[in-house]
Backbone of each chain as ProteinMPNN parsed JSONL, in Angstrom:
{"seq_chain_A": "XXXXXXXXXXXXXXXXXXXXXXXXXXXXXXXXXXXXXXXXXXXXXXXXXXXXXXXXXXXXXXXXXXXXXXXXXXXX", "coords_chain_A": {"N_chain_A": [[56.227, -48.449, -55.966], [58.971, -49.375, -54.119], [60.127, -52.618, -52.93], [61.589, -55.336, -50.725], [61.19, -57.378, -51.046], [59.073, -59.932, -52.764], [55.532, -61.284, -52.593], [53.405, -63.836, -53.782], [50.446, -64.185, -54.404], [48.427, -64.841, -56.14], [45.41, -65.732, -57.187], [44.854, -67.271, -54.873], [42.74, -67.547, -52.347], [41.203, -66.521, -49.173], [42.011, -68.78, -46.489], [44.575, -68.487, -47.296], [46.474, -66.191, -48.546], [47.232, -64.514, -46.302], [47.956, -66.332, -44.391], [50.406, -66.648, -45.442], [51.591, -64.596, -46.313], [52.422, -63.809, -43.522], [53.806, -65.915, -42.832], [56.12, -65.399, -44.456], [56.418, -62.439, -43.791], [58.355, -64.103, -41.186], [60.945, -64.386, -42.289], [62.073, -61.658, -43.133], [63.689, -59.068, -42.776], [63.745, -56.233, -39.759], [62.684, -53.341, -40.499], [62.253, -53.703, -43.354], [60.242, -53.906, -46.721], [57.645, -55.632, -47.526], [56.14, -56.812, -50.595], [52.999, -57.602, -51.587], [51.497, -59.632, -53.819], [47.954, -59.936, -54.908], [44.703, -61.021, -55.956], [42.039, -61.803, -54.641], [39.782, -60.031, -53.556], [39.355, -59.763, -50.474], [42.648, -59.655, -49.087], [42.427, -56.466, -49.114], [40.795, -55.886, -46.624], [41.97, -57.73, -45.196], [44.813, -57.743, -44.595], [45.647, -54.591, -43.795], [43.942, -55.496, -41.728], [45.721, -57.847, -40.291], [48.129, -56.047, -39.499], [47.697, -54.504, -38.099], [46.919, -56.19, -35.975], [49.3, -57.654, -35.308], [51.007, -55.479, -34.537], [52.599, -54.471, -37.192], [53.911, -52.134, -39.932], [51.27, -50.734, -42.554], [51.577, -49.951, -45.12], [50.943, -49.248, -47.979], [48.331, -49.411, -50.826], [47.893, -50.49, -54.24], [45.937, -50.731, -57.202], [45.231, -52.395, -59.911], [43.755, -53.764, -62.801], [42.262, -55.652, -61.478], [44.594, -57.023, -59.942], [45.908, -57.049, -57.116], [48.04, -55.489, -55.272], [49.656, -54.995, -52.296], [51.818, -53.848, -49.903], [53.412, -53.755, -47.149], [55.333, -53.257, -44.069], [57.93, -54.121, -42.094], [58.174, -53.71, -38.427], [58.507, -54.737, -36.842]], "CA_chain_A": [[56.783, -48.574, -54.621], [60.203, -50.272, -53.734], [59.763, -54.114, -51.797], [62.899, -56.025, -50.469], [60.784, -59.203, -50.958], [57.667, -60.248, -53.074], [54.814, -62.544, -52.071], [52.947, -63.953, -54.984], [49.15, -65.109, -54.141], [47.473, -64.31, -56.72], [44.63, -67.143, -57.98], [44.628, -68.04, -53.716], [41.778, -67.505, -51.349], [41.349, -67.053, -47.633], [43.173, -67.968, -45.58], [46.016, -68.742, -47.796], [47.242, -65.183, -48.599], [47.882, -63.861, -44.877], [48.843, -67.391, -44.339], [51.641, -66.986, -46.358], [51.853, -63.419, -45.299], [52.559, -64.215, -41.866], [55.137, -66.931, -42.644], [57.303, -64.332, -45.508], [56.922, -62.071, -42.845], [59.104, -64.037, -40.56], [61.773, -64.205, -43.055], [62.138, -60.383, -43.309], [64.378, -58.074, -41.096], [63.278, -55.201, -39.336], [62.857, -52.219, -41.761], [62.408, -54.343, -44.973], [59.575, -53.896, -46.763], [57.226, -56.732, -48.644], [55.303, -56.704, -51.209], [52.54, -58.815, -51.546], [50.307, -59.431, -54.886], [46.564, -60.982, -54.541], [43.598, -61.259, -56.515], [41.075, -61.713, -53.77], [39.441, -58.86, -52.516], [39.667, -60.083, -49.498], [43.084, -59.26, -48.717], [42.249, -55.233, -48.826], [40.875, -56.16, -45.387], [43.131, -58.731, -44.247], [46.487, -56.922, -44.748], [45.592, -53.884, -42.403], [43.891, -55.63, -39.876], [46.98, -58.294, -39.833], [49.52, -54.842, -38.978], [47.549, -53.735, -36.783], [47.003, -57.527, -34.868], [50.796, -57.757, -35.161], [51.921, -54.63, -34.515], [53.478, -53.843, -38.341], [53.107, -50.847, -40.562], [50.2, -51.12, -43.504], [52.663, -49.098, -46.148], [49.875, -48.774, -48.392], [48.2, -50.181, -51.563], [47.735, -50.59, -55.96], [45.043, -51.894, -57.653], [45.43, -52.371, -61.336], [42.965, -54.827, -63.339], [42.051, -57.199, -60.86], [45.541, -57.606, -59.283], [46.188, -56.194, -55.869], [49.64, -54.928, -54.653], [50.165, -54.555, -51.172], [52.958, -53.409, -48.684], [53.609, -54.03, -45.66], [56.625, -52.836, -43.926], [58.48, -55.012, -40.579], [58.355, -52.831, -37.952], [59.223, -55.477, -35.174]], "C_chain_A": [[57.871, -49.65, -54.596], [60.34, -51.057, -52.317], [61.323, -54.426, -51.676], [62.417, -57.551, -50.848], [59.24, -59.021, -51.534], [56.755, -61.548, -53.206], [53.537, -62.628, -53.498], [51.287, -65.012, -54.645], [48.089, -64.893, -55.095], [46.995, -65.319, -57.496], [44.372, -67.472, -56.211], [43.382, -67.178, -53.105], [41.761, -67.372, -50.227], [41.467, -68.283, -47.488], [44.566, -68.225, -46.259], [47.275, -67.17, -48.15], [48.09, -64.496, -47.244], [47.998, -64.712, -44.423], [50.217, -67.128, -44.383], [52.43, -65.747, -46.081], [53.304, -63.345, -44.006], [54.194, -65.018, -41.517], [56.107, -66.009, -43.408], [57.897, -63.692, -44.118], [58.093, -62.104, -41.497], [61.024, -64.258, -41.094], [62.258, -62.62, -43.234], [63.46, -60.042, -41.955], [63.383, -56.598, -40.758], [63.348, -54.035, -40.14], [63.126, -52.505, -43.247], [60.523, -53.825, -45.31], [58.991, -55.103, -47.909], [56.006, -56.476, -49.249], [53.969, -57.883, -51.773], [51.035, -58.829, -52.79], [49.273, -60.611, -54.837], [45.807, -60.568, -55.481], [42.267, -61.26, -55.478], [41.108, -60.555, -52.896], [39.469, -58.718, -51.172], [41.053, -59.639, -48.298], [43.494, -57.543, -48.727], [41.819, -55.396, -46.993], [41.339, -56.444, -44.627], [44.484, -57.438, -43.627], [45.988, -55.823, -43.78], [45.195, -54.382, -41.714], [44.919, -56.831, -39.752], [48.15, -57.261, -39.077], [48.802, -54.582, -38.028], [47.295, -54.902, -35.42], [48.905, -57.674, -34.905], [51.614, -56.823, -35.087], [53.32, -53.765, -36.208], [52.793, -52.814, -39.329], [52.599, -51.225, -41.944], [51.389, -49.861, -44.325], [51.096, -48.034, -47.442], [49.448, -50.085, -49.982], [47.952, -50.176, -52.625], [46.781, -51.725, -56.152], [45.01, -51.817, -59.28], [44.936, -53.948, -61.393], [42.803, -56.114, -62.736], [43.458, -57.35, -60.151], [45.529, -56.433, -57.989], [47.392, -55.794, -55.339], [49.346, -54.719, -53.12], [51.437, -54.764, -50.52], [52.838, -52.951, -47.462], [55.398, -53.767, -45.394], [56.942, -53.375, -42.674], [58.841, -53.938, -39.984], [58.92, -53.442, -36.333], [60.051, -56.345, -35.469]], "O_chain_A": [[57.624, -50.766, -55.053], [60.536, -50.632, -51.178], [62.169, -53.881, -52.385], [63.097, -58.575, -50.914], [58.39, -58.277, -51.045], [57.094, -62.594, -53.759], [52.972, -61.665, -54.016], [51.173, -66.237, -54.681], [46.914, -64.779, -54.745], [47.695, -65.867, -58.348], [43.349, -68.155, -56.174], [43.201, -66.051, -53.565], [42.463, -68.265, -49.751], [41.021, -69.009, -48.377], [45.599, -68.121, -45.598], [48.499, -67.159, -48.018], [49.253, -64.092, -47.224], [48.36, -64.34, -43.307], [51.034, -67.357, -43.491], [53.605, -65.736, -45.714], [54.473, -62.995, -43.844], [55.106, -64.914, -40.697], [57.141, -65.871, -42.755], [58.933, -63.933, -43.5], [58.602, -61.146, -40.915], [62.016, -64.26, -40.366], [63.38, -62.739, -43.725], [63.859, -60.51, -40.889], [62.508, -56.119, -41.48], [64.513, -53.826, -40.479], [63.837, -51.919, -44.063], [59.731, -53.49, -44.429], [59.634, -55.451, -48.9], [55.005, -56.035, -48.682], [54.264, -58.937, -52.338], [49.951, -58.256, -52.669], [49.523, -61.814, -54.758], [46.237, -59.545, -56.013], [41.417, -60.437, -55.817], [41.869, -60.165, -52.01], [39.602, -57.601, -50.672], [40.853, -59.373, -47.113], [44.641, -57.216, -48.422], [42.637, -54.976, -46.174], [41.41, -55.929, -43.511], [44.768, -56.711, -42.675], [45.902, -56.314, -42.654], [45.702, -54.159, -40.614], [45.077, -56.869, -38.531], [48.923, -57.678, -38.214], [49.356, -54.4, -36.944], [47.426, -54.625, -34.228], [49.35, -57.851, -33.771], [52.791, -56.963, -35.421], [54.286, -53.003, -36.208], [51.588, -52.65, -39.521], [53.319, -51.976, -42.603], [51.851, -48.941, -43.65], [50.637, -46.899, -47.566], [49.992, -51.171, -50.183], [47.111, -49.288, -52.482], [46.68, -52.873, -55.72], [44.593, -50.732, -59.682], [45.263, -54.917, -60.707], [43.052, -57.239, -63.168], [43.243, -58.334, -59.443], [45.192, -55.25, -58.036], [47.209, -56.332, -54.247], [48.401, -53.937, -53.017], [52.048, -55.827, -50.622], [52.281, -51.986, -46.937], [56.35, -53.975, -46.146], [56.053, -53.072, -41.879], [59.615, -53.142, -40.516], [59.413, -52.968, -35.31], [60.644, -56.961, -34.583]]}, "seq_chain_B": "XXXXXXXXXXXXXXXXXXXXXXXXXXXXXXXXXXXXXXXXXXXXXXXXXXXXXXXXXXXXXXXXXXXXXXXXXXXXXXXXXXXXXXXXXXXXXXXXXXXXXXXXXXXXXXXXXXXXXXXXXXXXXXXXXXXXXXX", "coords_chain_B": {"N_chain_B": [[50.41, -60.483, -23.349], [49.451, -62.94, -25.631], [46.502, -62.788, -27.445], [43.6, -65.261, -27.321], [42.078, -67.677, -28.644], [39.416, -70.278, -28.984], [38.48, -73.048, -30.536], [35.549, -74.655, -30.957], [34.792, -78.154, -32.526], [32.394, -79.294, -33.532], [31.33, -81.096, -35.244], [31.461, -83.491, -38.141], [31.519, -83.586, -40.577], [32.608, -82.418, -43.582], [32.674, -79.656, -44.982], [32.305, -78.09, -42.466], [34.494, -78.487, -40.788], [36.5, -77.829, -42.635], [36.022, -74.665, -42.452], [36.083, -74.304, -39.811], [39.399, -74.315, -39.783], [39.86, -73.008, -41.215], [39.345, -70.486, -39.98], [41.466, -70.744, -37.406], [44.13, -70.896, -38.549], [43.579, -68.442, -39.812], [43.608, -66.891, -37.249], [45.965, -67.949, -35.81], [47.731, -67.172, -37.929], [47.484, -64.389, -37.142], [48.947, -63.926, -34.979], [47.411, -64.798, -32.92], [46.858, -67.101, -30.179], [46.404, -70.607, -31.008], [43.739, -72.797, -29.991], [41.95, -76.019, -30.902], [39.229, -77.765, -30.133], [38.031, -81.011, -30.554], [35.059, -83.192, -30.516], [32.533, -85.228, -29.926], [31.556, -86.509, -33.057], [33.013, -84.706, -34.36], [35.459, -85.778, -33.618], [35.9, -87.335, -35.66], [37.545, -85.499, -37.8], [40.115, -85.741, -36.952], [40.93, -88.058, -36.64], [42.819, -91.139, -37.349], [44.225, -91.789, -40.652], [44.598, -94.36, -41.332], [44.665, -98.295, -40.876], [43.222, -100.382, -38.451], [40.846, -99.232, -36.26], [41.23, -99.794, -32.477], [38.7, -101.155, -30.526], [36.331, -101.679, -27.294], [33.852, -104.27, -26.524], [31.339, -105.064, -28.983], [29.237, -102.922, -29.729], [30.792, -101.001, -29.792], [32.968, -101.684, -31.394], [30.854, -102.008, -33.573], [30.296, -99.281, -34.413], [32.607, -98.111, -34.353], [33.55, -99.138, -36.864], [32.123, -98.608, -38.737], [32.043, -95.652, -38.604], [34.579, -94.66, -39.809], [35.993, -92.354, -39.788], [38.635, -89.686, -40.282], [40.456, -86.532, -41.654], [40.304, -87.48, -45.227], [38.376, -88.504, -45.114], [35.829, -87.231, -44.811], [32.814, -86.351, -44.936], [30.033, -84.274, -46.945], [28.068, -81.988, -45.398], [26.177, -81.345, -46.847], [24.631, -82.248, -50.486], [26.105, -84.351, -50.682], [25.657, -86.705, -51.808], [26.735, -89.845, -51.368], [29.465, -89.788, -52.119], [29.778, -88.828, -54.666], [28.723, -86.225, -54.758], [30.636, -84.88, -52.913], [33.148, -85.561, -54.317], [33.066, -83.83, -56.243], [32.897, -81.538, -55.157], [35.598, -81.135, -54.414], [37.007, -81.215, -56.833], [36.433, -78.426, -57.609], [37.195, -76.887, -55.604], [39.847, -77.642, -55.968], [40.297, -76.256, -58.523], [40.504, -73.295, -57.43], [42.515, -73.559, -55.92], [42.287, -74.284, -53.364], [43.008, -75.349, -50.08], [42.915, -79.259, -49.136], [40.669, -80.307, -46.941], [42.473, -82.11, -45.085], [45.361, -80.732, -45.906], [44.631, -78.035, -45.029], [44.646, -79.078, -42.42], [47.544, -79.834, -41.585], [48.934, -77.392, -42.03], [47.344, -75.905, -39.933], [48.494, -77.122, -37.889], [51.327, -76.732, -38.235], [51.266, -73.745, -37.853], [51.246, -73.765, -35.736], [48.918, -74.466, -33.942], [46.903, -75.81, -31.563], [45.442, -79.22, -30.803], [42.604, -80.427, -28.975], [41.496, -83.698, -27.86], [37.902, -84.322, -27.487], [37.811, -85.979, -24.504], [35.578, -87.507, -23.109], [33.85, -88.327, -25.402], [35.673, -89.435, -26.61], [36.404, -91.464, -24.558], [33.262, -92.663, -24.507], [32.68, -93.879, -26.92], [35.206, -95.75, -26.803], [37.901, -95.478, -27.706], [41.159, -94.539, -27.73], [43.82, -92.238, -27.373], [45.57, -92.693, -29.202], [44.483, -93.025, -31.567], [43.974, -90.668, -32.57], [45.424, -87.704, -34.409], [47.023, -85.708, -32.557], [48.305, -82.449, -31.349]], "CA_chain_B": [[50.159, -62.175, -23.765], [48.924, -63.224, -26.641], [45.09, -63.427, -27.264], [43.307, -66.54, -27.223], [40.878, -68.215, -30.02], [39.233, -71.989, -29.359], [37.498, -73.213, -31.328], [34.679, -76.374, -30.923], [34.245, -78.671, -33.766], [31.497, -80.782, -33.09], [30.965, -81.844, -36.654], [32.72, -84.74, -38.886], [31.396, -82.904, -41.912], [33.665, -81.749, -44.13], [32.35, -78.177, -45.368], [32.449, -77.09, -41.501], [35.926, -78.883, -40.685], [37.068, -76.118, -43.504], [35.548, -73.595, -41.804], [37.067, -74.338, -38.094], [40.385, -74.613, -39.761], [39.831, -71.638, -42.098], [39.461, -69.885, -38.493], [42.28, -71.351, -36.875], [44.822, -70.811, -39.495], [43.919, -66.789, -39.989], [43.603, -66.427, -35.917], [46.997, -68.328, -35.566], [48.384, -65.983, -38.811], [48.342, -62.832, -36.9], [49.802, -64.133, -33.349], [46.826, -65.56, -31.583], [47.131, -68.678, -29.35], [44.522, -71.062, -31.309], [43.18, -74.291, -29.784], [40.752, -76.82, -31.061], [38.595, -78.655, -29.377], [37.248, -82.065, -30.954], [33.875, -83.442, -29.709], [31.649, -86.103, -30.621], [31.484, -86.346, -34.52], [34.076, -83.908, -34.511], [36.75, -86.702, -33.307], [36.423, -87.999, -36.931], [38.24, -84.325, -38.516], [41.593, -85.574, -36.094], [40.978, -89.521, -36.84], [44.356, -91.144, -37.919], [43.357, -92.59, -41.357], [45.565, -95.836, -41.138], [44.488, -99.112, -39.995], [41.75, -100.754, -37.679], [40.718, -99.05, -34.645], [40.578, -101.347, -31.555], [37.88, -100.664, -29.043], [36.324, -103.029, -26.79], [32.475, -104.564, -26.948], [30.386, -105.197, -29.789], [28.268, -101.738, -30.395], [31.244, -99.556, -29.933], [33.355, -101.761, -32.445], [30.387, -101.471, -35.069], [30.252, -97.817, -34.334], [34.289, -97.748, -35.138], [33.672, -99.898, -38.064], [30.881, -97.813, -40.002], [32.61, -94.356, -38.423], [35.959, -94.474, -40.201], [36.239, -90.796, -40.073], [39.638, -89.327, -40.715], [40.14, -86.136, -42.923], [40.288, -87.586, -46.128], [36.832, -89.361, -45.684], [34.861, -86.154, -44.075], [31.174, -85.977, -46.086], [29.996, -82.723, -47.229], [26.622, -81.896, -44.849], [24.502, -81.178, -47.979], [24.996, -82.683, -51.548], [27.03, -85.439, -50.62], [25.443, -87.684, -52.984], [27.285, -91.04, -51.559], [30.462, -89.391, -52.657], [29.731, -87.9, -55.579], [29.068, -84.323, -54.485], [32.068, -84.677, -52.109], [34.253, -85.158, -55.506], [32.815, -82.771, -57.382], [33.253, -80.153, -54.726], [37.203, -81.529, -54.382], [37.196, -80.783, -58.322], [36.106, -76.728, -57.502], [38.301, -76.602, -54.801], [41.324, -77.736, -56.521], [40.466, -75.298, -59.592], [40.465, -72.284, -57.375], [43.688, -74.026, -55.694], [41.763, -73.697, -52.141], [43.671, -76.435, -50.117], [41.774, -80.105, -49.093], [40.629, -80.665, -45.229], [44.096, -82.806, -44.854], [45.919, -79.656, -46.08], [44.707, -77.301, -43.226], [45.067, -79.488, -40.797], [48.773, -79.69, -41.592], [48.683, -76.014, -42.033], [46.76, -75.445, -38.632], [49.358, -77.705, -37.005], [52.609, -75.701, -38.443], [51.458, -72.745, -37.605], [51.088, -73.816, -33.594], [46.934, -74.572, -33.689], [46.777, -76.915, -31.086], [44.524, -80.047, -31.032], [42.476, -81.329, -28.522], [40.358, -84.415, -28.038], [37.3, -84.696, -25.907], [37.964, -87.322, -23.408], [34.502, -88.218, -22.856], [33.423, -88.844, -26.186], [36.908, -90.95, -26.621], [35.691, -93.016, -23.572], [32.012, -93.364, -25.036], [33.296, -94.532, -28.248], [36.631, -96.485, -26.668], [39.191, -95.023, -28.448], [42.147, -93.737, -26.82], [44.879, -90.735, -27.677], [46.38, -92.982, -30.184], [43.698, -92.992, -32.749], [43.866, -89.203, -33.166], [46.38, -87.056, -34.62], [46.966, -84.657, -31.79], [49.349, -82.298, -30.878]], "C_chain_B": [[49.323, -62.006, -24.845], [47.299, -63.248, -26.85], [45.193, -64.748, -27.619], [42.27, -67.043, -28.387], [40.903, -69.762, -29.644], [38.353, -71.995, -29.687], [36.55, -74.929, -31.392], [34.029, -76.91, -32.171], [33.75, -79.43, -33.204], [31.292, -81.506, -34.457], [31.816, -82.335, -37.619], [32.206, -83.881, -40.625], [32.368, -82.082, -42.222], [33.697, -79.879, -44.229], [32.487, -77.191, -43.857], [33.749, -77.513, -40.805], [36.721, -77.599, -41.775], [37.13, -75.196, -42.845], [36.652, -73.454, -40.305], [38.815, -73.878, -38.72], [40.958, -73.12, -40.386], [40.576, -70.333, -40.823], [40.91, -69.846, -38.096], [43.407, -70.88, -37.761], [45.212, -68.906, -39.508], [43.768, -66.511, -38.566], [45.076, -66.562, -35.894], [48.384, -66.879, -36.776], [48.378, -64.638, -37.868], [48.038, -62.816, -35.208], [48.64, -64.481, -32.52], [46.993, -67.069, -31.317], [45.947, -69.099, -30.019], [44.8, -72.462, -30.38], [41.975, -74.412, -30.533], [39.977, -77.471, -30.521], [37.398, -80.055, -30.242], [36.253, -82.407, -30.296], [32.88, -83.899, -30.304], [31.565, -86.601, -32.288], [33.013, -85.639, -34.924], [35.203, -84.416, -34.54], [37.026, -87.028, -34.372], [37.608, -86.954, -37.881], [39.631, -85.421, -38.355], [41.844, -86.978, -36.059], [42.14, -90.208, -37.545], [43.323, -92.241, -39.31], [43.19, -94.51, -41.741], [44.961, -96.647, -40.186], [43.535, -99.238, -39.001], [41.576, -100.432, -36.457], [40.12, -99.926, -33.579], [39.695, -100.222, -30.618], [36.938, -101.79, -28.368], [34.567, -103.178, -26.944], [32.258, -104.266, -28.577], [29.969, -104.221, -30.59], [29.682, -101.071, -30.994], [32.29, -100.253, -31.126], [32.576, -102.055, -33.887], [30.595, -99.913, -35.278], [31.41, -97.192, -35.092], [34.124, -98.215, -36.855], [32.752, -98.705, -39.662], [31.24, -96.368, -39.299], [34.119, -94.206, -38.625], [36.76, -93.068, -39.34], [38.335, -90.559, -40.556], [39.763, -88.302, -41.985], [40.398, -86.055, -43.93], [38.976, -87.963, -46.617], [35.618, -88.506, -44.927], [33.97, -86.194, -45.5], [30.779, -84.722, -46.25], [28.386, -82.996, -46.429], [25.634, -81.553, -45.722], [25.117, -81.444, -49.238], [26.105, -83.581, -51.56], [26.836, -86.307, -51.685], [26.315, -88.72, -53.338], [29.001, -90.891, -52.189], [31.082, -88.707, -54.242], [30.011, -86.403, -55.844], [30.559, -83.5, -53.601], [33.284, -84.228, -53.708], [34.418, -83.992, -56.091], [33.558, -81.284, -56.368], [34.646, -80.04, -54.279], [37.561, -80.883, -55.603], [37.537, -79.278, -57.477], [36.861, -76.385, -56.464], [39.861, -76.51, -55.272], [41.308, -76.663, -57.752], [40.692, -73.599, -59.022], [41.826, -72.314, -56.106], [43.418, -73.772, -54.214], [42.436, -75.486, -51.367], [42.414, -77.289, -49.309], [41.628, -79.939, -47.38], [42.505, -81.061, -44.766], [45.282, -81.638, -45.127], [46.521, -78.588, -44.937], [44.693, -78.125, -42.449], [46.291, -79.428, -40.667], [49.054, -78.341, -41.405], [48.275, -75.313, -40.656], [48.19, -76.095, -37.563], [50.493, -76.989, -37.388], [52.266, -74.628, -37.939], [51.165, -72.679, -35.827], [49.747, -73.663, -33.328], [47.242, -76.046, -32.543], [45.421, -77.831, -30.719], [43.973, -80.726, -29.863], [41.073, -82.333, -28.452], [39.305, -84.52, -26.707], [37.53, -85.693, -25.16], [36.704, -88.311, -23.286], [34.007, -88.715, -23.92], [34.59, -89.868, -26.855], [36.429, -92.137, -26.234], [34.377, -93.685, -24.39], [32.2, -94.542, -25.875], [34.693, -95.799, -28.175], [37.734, -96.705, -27.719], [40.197, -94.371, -27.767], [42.983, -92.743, -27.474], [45.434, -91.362, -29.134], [45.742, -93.257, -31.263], [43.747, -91.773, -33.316], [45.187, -88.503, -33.579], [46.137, -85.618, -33.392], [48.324, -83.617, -31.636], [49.408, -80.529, -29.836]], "O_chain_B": [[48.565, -61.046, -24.981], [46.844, -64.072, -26.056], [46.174, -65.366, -28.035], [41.712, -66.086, -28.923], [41.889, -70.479, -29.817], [37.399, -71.266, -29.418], [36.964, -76.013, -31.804], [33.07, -76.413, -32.762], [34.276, -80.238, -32.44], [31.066, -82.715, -34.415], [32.828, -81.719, -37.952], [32.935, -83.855, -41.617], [32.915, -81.244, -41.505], [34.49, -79.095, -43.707], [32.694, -75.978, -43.881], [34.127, -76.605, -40.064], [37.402, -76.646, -41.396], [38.229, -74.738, -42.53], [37.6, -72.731, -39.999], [39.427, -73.076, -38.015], [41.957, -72.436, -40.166], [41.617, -69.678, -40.763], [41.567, -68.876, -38.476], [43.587, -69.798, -37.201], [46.258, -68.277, -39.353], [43.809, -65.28, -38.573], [45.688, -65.495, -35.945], [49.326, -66.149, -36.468], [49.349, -63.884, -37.939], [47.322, -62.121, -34.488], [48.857, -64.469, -31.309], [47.211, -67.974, -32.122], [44.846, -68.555, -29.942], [45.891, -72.995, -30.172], [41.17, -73.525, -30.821], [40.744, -78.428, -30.417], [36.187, -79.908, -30.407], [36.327, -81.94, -29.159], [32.267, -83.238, -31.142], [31.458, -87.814, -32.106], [33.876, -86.098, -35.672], [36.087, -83.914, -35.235], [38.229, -87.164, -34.595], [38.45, -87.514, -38.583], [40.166, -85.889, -39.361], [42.89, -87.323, -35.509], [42.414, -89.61, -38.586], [42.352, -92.988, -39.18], [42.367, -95.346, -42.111], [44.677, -96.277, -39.047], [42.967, -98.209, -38.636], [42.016, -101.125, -35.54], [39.063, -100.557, -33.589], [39.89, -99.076, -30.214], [36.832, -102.843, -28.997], [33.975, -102.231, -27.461], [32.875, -103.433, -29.242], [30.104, -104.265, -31.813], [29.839, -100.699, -32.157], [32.569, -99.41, -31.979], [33.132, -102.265, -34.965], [31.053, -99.462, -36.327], [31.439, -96.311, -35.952], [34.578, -97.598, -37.819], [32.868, -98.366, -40.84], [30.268, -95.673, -39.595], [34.837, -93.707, -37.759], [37.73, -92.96, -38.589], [39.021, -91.425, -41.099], [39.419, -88.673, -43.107], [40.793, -84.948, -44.295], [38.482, -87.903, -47.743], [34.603, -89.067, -44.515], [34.32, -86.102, -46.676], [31.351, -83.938, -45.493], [27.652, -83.936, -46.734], [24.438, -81.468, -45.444], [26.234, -80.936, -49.333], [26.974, -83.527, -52.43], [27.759, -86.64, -52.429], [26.751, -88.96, -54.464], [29.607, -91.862, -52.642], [32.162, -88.326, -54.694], [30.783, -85.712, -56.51], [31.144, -82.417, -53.597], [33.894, -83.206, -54.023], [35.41, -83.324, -56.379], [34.355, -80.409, -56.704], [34.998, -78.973, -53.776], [38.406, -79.989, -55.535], [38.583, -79.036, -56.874], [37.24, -75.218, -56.555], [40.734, -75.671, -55.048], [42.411, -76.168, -57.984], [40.978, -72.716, -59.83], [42.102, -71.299, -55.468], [44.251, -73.05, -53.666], [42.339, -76.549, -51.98], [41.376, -76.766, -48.904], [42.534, -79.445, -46.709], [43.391, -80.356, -44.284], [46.241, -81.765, -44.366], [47.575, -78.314, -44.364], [44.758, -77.618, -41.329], [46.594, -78.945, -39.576], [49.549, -78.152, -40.294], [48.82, -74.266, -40.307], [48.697, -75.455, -36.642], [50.742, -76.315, -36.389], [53.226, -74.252, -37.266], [50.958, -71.755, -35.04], [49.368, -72.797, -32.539], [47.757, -77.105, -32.901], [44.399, -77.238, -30.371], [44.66, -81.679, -29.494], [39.945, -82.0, -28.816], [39.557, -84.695, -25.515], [37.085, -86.632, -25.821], [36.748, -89.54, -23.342], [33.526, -89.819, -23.662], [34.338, -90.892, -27.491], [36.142, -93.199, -26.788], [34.35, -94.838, -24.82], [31.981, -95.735, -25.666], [35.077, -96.509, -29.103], [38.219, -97.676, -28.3], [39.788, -93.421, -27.099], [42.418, -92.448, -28.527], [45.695, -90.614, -30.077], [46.427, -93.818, -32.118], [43.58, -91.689, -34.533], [46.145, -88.866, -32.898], [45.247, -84.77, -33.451], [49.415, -84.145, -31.847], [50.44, -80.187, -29.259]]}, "name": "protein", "num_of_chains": 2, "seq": "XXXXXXXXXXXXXXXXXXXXXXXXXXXXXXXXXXXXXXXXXXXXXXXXXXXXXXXXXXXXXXXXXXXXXXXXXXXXXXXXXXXXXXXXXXXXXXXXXXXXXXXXXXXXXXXXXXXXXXXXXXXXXXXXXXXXXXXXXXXXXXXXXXXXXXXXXXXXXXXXXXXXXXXXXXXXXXXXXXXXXXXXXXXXXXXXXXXXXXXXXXXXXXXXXXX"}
């Protein structure tokens, strides 16, 4: 999948990933999409229910050996 | 409008100062209004760490004296072990790069967590606004 921007949390813990999230996020423009790699299972949960508390689209997600990929796409 | 999230720390212990902030931090991350609310024990989390707090009588300046608080010197509520277990669990924190109390609070405060102190347990204690980091 093709990001405009990648967020690198991987080794962090709640709440530091959708922390960090949150703040990328406001760096973005509208119709960018970011990519965001974690380790904690944790953010499989987070990351959709953040889009859907903030109104942005959950893109979707990769899981290869322990690392997590997600995308998120700025929809506001 | 925004939702709302406050949150009451009554406790100077460290392990649930985490917790509140933990809160606070991922509420504030995806657009809710957070407040805090300090309270009793709790005043120590938001305690400025610098310098001798004045307060007036006798009790309430032993009380200040042997209740530093401030969070660098929050105790862990089980395995403290005089500052031992505190370290140790600073160690395991820093290896899994999880940030210290003093961290999130900075963290809670950037991201617009706002802080407040009880009044009444201020008065009890005679401490005023300018002992606490508020904002």
């Amino acid at each position: 999948m093709k990001a405009d921007a990648t967020l690198d949390c991987v080794g962090l813990y709640c709440p530091m990933p959708i922390h960090q999230t949150a703040n990328k996020m406001k760096e973005l423009k509208t119709g960018q999409v970011l990519e965001v790699l974690a380790s904690d299972e944790g953010i499989k949960e987070d990351a959709p229910a953040w889009c859907r508390a903030t109104g942005n689209e959950f893109v979707g997600m990769e899981e290869k050996g322990g690392e997590i990929k997600v995308y998120i796409k700025k929809t506001k | 409008m925004a939702e709302k999230m406050t949150l009451i720390v009554f406790s100077g212990d460290m392990d649930k100062a985490l917790a509140a902030f933990n809160l606070a931090i991922g509420g504030a991350s995806i657009g809710m209004e957070v407040s805090m609310f300090f309270t009793f024990w709790g005043l120590n989390v938001i305690k400025k760490n610098e310098g001798p707090l004045k307060s007036k009588g006798i009790m309430r300046k032993m009380l200040n004296f042997m209740n530093r608080g401030g969070a660098k010197r929050l105790g862990l509520s089980k395995f403290h072990m005089f500052g031992m277990g505190k370290w140790m669990m600073g160690k395991l924190m820093k290896d899994v790069r999880f940030p210290s109390a003093q961290e999130l609070m900075t963290m809670a405060h950037q991201s617009g967590v706002k802080f407040i102190a009880c009044t009444t347990s201020m008065g009890m204690m005679g401490l005023g606004k300018e002992a606490f980091i508020l904002k």
